[in-house]
C-alpha positions in Angstrom: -52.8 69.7 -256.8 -51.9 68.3 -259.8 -47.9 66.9 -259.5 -45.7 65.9 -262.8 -42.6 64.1 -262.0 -39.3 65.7 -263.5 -35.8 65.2 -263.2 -34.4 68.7 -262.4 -35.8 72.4 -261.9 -35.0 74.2 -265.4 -32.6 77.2 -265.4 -31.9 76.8 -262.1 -29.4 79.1 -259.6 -26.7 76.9 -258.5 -27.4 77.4 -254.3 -31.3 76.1 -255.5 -29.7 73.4 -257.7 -27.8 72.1 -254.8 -30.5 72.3 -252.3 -32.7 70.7 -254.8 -30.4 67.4 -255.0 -31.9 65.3 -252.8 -35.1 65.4 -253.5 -37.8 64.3 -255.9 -39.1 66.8 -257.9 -42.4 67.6 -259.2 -44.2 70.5 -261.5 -47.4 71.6 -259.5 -47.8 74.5 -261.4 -51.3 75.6 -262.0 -50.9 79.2 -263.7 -49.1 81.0 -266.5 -47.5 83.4 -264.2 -45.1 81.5 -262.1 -43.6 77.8 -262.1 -44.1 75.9 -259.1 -42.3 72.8 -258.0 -42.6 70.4 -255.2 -39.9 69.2 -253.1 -40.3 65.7 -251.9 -38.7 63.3 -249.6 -41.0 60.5 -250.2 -41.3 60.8 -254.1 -43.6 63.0 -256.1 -46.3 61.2 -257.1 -49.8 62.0 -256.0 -49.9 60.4 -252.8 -47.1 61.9 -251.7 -48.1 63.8 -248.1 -44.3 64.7 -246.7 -43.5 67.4 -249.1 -40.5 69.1 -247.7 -40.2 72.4 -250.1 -41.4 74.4 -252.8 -40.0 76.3 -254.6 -41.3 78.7 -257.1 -40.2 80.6 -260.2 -41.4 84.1 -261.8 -40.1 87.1 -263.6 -38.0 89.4 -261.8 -39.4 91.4 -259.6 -42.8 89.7 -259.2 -42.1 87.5 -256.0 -40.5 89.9 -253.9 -43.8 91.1 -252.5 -44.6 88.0 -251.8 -41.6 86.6 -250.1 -42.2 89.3 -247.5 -45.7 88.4 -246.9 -44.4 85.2 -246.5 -42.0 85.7 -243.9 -44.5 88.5 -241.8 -47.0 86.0 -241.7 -44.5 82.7 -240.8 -43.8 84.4 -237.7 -47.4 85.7 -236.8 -47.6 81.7 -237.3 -50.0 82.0 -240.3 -47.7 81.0 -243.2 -44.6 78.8 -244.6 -41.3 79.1 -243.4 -38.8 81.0 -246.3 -36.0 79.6 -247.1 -34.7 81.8 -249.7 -35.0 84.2 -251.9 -33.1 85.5 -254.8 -34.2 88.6 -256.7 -34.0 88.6 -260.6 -33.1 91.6 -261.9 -34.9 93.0 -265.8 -33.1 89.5 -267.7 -33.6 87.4 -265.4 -36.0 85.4 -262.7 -37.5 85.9 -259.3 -36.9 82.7 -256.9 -39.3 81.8 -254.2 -37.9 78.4 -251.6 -40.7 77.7 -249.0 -40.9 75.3 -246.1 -44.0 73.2 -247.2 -47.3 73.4 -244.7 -48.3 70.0 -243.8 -52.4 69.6 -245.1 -54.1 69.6 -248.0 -55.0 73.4 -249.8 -58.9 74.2 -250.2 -59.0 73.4 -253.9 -58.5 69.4 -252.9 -61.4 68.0 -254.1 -62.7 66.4 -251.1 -62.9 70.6 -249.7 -64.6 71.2 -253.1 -67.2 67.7 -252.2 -68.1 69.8 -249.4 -69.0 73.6 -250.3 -71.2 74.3 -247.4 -68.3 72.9 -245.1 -65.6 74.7 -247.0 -67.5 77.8 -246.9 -67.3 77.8 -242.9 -63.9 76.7 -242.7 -62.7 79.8 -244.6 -65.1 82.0 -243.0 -63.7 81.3 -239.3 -60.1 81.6 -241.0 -60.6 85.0 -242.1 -62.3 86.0 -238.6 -59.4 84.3 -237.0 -56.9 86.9 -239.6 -58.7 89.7 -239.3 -58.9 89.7 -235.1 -54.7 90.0 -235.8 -55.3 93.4 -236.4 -56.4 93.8 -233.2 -53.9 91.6 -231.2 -50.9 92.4 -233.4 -51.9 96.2 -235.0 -48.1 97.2 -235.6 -46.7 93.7 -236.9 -50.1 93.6 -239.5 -49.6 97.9 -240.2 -45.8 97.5 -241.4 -47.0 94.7 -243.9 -47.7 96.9 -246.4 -50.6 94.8 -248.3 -51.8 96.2 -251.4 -55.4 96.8 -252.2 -56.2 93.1 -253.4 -59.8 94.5 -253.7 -58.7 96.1 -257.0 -56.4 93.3 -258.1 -58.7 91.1 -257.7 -61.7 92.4 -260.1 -58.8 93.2 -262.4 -57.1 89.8 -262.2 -60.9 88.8 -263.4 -62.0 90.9 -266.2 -58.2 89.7 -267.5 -58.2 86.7 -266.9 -61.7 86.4 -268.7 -61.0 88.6 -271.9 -57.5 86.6 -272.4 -60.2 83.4 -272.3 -57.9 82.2 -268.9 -60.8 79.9 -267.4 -58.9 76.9 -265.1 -61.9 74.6 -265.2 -60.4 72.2 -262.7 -61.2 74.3 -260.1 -65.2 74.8 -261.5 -66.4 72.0 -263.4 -69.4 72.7 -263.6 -69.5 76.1 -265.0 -68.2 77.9 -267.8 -65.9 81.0 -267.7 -68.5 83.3 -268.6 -70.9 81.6 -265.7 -67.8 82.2 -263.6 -67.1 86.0 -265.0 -71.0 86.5 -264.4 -71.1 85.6 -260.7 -67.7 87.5 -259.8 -69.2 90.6 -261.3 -72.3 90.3 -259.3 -70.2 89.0 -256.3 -68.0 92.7 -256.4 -70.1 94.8 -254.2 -69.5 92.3 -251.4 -65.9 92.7 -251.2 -64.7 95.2 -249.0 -61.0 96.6 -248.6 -60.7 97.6 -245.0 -58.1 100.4 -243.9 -55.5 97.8 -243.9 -56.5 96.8 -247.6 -57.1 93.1 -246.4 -60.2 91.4 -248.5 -63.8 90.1 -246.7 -66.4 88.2 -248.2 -69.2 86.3 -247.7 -69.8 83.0 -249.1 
């Protein structure tokens, strides 16, 4: 995760601006969709392990989905803590505030050193989230998750003809290589009846 130091959150609500005081800020953002900033009681540079919040930014409307997945899967015990969330409304901006999760995300590079280790990790975490359905049916039914099957291939063909490529993530292929092998890779992705996404690796 890539982390620039800043001094403030821009355009800010004022209950995130005063929540927002005491800490060091950082931009982690790593698309063109949302703005995501890091919270930090130990300083925002790299090294930085004790992140206490995040809090992220996108048009109105676009986060609310997520907030809610968010807070369904906190208490399974699966995801971050929210702290708040305002809704934007057609002028204005979404705003996400999450506890942070203490580790490192899969794209750290010594995950990515690793593939054939990184590959097993996530394939026992997606056995362990797709055995919820059959130890918490109701919670995982009223969750409402969209068919990310779709949005996936979609998010892909757009993100290719818009010439979107984030090569920190692949280094050592190019977006069409990448394009390629997530076209040939479609047939393996299944939606099941609760429009979760498996794969193999």
């Amino acid at each position: 995760m890539h982390r620039t130091p800043i001094p403030a959150i821009p355009n800010t609500p004022h209950s995130i601006r005063r929540l927002a005081r005491r800490y060091a800020i950082a931009d982690t953002s790593s698309s063109l969709e949302a703005r995501v900033y890091a919270l930090s009681t130990k300083g925002a540079d790299e090294d930085a392990v004790n992140d206490a919040l995040f809090v992220k930014a996108a048009a109105a409307g676009v986060l609310a989905h997520e907030a809610h997945m968010d807070a369904a899967f906190h208490e399974l015990g699966l995801g971050p803590e929210v702290i708040e969330y305002l809704s934007g409304d057609d002028a204005h901006t979404d705003w996400l505030v999450t506890r942070a999760v203490i580790g490192d995300d899969c794209t750290n590079a010594h995950y990515l050193a690793e593939p054939e280790r990184l590959c097993d990790l996530l394939a026992e975490l997606l056995r362990a989230l797709h055995e919820l359905f059959h130890v918490k049916h109701e919670r995982i039914a009223e969750l409402d998750i969209p068919d990310v099957r779709t949005q996936y291939l979609e998010n892909v063909e757009r993100g290719w003809k818009s010439g979107h490529f984030d090569a920190q993530f692949f280094p050592t292929i190019t977006a069409d290589d990448a394009h390629r092998i997530a076209a040939e890779a479609a047939s393996e992705l299944h939606t099941t009846h609760s429009s979760m996404v498996t794969t193999t690796c």
